[in-house]
Structure formats: C-alpha cells, structure tokens
C-alpha positions, 0 to 999 in steps of 0.5 A: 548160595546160587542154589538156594531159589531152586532149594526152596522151590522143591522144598515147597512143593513137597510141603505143600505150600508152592505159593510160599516157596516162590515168594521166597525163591523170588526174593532170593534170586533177585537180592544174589543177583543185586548183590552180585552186580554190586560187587561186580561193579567194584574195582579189582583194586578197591576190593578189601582184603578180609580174613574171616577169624573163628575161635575163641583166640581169632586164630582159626581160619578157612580157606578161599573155596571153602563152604564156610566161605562162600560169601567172600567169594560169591562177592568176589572179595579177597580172602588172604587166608593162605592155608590148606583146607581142613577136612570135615568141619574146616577151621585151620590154625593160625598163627598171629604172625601169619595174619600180620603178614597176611595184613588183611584190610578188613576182619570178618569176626565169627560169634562164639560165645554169648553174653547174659545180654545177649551181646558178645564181643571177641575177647582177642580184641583187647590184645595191643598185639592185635593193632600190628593188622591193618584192619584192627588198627584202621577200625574195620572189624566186624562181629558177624551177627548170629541171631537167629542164625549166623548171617555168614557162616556155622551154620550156612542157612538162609541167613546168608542171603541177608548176610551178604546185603550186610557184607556189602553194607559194610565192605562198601559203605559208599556203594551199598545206599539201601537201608540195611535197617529195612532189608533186616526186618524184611528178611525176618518177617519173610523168612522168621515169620518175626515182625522184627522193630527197628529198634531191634534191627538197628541193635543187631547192626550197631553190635555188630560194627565195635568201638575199636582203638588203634592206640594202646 
C-alpha cells in the first residue's frame, strides 16, 4: 500500500501521461496517510478482532504479514488467524473450531462465487454452527466488495486504497464521518474512468454489510 504513489509515478512517466500519474499518486498518498491517522487515533483496546474467511466453506485463512493481508495491518487491526503462512498463493486451512476459539469480533468475508445478478453471499452463513463466533452472532460480517476488482485482496490492485476507506467505515462506523458513498464514486471516476451513480455506489455498499440472525 505505501508503494503504490511511487508505482503510479513511474508508471506514468514511461506511459507518457506524468499529469495523470500524479493526480493519482496524489490521491493516493494523501487517502493512506487520512486512513493511517484515523486508525491511529483508535485505542489499542477498541481495535476489533477480524478474521479474514476465503473459500467456499470460510474456512481458509491467511496469516498476519501476509500480502493478502495487508490492509489489516497497514490499519494496525488485529488478525486472530494464528496459522503458518502458506507459501505461493497463501490461503491456510482452518477448522471451525479454531475460529470459535479464535472468537473474532468482526469477519472479513472473501467474494468467491457470483450470482446471475451479479450479488453473492457466502453460503456458510446459513450454517446455525457459524452463531458460536462472536462476530456472526453480534452482526458484524461484511462481504468484501469485488467489482471491478476485490477492495482487499485476490487480487491486491488499486482497489485497496478504497478498500481501506471502507474498512474503516465499517470497523468504526463512529469514527469514519465521510461519506463512503461519495469516496466510491470518486475512486471509480479517477481510477476507472467510470462515472459511477449513487444508486450504484449505495448498492456496492448495501451488499456488502447482509442481514444476519443471531438466532436459529
């Protein structure tokens, strides 16, 4: 993340477009260092627990220092996976009961199959074993948004710099006051070349904060 300004730079001077490179370089360093301050200015002890669940089951993980988790700790949030890194592509097998030990205050859910309507929603979910951790039975499950490109992770792109913005917005809902709404379609149109609607933007972030149930 704290290389991508320098990335575009270069990259824009060998395409031939430097203006451009900078407006986004610029956008770039000054959102890391908002979100870096932000985090920064919240307590160790009010920082939630995540665990970050990929697979079609949830129960594939990556580590903390981990590439495909460097979000959680460019914002210094607690990753409870306490697994070896996996080589190459990453992803560690876990067991359910590792993440009911691991009692994780908030579940970052990787996108890994896509509906006819464009929408999707892990299917794990749906299993009652799921409410033993704390963060499906207190509703704090959030399906990462992955259009056009995952906002976390698989692959690490630009993405992440909007990614981050909303890990905030929905880590600290009462700390991160801008309007995550206005960021999206901010992002797309610098970064996509796509004037994105707010009726988009407001869909993108509905799906990605499900209705979940604490009872069976």
């Amino acid at each position: 993340l704290g290389r991508a300004p320098v990335a575009s730079g270069t990259f824009g001077a060998l395409l031939g477009l430097p203006e451009r490179a900078r407006l986004l370089a610029d956008y770039a360093r000054r959102s890391l260092a908002e979100a870096q301050a932000l985090a920064a200015s919240v307590p160790a002890a009010e920082r939630p627990r995540v665990y970050y669940a990929e697979g079609l089951r949830g129960l594939q993980t990556d580590s903390p220092g981990s590439m495909h988790t460097e979000p959680l700790d460019f914002l210094g949030v607690p990753n409870v996976a306490d697994v070896q890194e996996a080589s190459g592509f990453g992803r560690a097998t876990v067991s359910l009961d590792q993440v009911i030990t691991w009692r994780p205050d908030v579940i970052l859910a990787c996108p890994e199959k896509v509906g006819p309507d464009n929408s999707w929603a892990p299917e794990w979910l749906g299993d009652p074993s799921w409410r033993q951790v704390p963060a499906v039975a207190h509703g704090r499950v959030y399906l990462i948004p992955g259009a056009p490109f995952n906002w976390f992770d698989r692959p690490p792109s630009a993405s992440r710099m909007l990614g981050i913005k909303w890990l905030l917005w929905v880590l600290y809902p009462d700390r991160a006051k801008y309007d995550m709404v206005a960021e999206t379609r901010e992002f797309y149109r610098l970064f996509y070349w796509y004037d994105m609607s707010e009726a988009e933007a407001r869909q993108i972030l509905d799906a990605s904060r499900p209705k979940l149930s604490a009872t069976p």
